[in-house]
C-alpha positions, 0 to 999 in steps of 0.5 A, a space after each residue: 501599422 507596425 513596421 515588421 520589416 524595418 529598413 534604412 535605419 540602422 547604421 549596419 544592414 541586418 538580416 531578419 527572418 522571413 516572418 510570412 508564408 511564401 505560398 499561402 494556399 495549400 496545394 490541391 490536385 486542382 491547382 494550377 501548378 504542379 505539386 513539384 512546382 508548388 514546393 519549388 516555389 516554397 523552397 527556391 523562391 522562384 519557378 519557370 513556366 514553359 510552352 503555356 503561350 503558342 507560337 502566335 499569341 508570343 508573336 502578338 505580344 512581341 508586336 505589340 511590345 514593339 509598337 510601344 517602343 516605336 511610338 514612345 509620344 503616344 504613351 505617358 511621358 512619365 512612365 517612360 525611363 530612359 537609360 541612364 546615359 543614352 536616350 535608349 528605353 529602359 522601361 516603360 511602366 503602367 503598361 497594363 493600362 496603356 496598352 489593352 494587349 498588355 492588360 489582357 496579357 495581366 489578366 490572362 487565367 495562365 498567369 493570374 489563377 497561378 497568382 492567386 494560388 501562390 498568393 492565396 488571395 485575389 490579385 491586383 496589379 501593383 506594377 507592370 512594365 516592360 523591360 528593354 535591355 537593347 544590345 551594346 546599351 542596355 545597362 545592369 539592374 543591381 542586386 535588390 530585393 523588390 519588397 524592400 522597396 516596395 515596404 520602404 518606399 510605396 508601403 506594402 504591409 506584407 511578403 504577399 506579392 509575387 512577379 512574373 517577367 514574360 520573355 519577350 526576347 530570347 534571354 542567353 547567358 550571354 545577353 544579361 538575363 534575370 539573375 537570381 539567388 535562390 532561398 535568399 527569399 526567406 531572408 529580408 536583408 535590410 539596407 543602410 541610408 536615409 532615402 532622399 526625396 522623389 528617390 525614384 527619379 534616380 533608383 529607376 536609372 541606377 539604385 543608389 539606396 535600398 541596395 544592399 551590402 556587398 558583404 550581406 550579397 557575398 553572404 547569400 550568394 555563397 550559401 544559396 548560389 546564383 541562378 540566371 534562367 534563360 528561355 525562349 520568348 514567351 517563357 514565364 519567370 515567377 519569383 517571390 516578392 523578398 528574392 535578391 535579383 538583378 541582371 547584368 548589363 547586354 554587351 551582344 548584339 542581340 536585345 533583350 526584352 519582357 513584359 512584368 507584372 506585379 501581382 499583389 494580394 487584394 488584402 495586402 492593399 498600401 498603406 502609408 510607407 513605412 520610411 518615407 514620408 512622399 510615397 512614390 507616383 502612381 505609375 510605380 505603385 497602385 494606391 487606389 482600392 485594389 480592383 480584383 483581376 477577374 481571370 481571362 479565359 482563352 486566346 490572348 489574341 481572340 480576347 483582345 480582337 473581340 
């Protein structure tokens, strides 16, 4: 397949123009979003959904996210990235099928009808985890666009995925929120340096390769500006696959916390990677025949009971 989105080639990062649709359904009254939200998507890259959890399914999910923390042997050993200097969990991937509050939580229609919409397509779960960002410790996640990496290193053909980060915790300004650039989506920045083998193992602590260039994010940042939404827990963050994005680190006393899934269209499946010849394991990158989410209805609670 031919490489449209090259990165890690040259000797000087590039900025390319965006050449797919940001949303690629035509918005209905029927939609899922708003016909505001649907064009703030188009322009910003990203939205915010407010209020769509009730109190007890938040609660349900904060448990169930902290019974997972407490218990790291009954998971995966893999899949558990620890902070790079201290044993305190970062993250822990493949969550979805590790935990069956999690998969409902994935397939739930409030979050995967509005996928599907955005993306135009049925979904799939490329990635999930969760995110812990503890107090005193919890360590930045450095600017980067999520496709780069994915269309470098795992082989996603297309700009046909989205994410969305559920709020687990309350996220401030003060305690190392989501940041993000907004418009900078339709710009797919490339980075500089040959990747090294089982990248992964390092990238996932701290990214050293497929960052970009300070002078390419100064660029973006003054153009575009820089945006951090906070919210209460079981607010919903959705952003475009192509944003430039990071956090920084959480000196407070008060954690930070949430549930991420990655939604991918079905026709937009992996291929080989586009500049790697190793792709990265299964836990970071879904590489079977995609099977379509079908859409759960109703309380997240009463789903997952029954």
């Amino acid at each position: 397949m031919q490489d449209i989105y090259p990165s890690r080639h040259a000797a000087a990062a590039e900025m390319r123009p965006r050449q797919d649709p940001v949303v690629h359904s035509t918005w209905t009254p029927d939609a899922p979003l708003t016909r505001a939200q649907t064009e703030q998507f188009d322009r910003d890259g990203y939205i915010v959904l407010e209020n769509i959890f009730s109190e007890d399914e938040v609660a349900y999910l904060q448990r169930a996210a902290g019974t997972l923390l407490a218990d790291p042997d009954a998971l995966d050993a893999e899949t558990i990235i620890a902070e790079p200097q201290s044993n305190e969990i970062r993250s822990i991937f493949e969550v979805h099928r590790q935990s069956d509050v999690i998969a409902r939580l994935a397939a739930d229609a409030r979050l995967a009808d509005v996928a599907s919409f955005l993306l135009g397509d049925q979904v799939y779960i490329h990635q999930s985890r969760l995110n812990y960002k503890p107090g005193f410790k919890g360590k930045e996640f450095y600017w980067h666009s999520d496709f780069e990496t994915w269309h470098v290193e795992d082989g996603m053909p297309r700009m046909r995925a989205l994410s969305m980060s559920v709020l687990l915790a309350e996220n401030t300004q003060h305690n190392g929120p989501l940041m993000l650039i907004p418009g900078s989506h339709r710009t797919y920045l490339t980075c500089v340096g040959e990747t090294p083998d089982d990248h992964y193992l390092s990238s996932l602590k701290k990214q050293e390769y497929g960052v970009p260039d300070a002078d390419s994010l100064a660029e973006l940042a003054h153009k575009h500006g820089i945006v951090a939404p906070t919210g209460a827990p079981g607010t919903v963050v959705i952003f475009d696959c192509n944003m430039m994005h990071g956090s920084n680190g959480n000196i407070t006393p008060f954690p930070r916390a949430n549930a991420f899934m990655v939604y991918n269209a079905v026709s937009n499946r992996l291929e080989a990677p586009f500049g790697v010849e190793k792709p990265r394991p299964w836990f970071l990158a879904d590489r079977g025949e995609p099977t379509a989410i079908e859409p759960a209805h109703g309380d997240l609670i009463e789903r997952v009971a029954a």
